[in-house]
N, C-alpha and C positions, 0 to 999 in steps of 0.2 A: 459228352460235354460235362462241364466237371461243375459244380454249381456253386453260388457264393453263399459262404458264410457270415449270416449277420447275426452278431451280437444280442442275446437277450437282455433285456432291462434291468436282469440283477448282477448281471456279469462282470469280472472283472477289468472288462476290455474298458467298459462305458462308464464305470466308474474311474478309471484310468483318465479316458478321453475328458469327464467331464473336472477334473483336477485338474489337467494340464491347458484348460481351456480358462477356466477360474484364476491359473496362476497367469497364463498371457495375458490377463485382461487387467491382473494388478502391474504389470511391468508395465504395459502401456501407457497406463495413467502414470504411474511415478515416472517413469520418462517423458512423458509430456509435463508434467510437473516440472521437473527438473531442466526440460528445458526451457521453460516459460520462465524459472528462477535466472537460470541464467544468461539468457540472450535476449527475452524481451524487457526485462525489468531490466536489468543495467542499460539500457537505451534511455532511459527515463531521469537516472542519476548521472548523466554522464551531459547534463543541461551544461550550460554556463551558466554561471552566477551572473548578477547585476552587481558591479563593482558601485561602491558609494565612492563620489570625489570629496576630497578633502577640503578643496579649495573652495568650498561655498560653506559659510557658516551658517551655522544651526540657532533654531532661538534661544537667544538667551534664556538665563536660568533664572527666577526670584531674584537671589544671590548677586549676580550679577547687575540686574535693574535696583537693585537699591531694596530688596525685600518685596514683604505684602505691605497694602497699603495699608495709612491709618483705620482704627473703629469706626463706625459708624454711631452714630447717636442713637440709642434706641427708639426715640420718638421722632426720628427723621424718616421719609416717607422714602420707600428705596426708588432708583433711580427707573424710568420708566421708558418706554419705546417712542 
């Protein structure tokens, strides 16, 4: 019976293994990055807007109303609740 060869701790095998294990683990994640960029986040942009209608006016401007009102008198007591 022929017996199995396991790799010692400084060997080239297991430094091999644990590079190639290192790099799958970054592809992983940038791929899951990448797809969470692109399929779950444009779910979120792809909203409808709320359309403003035109046909209901807005409040008036100062401008419009005739300005700000006259001064007040500085000895007049301001206006109360």
């Amino acid at each position: 019976m022929k017996q199995l060869y396991l790799p010692s701790a400084g060997s080239p095998v297991i430094d091999w293994l644990i590079f190639l294990g290192f790099l799958l683990l970054v592809c992983l994640c940038l791929g899951g990055f990448v797809v969470w960029m692109k399929v779950l986040r444009s779910n979120k942009s792809k909203r409808k807007r709320r359309k403003h209608r035109h046909h209901r006016p807005t409040n008036p401007t100062l401008a419009q109303t005739g300005g700000l009102p006259p001064k007040r008198d500085p000895n007049q007591l301001p206006p109360g609740p």
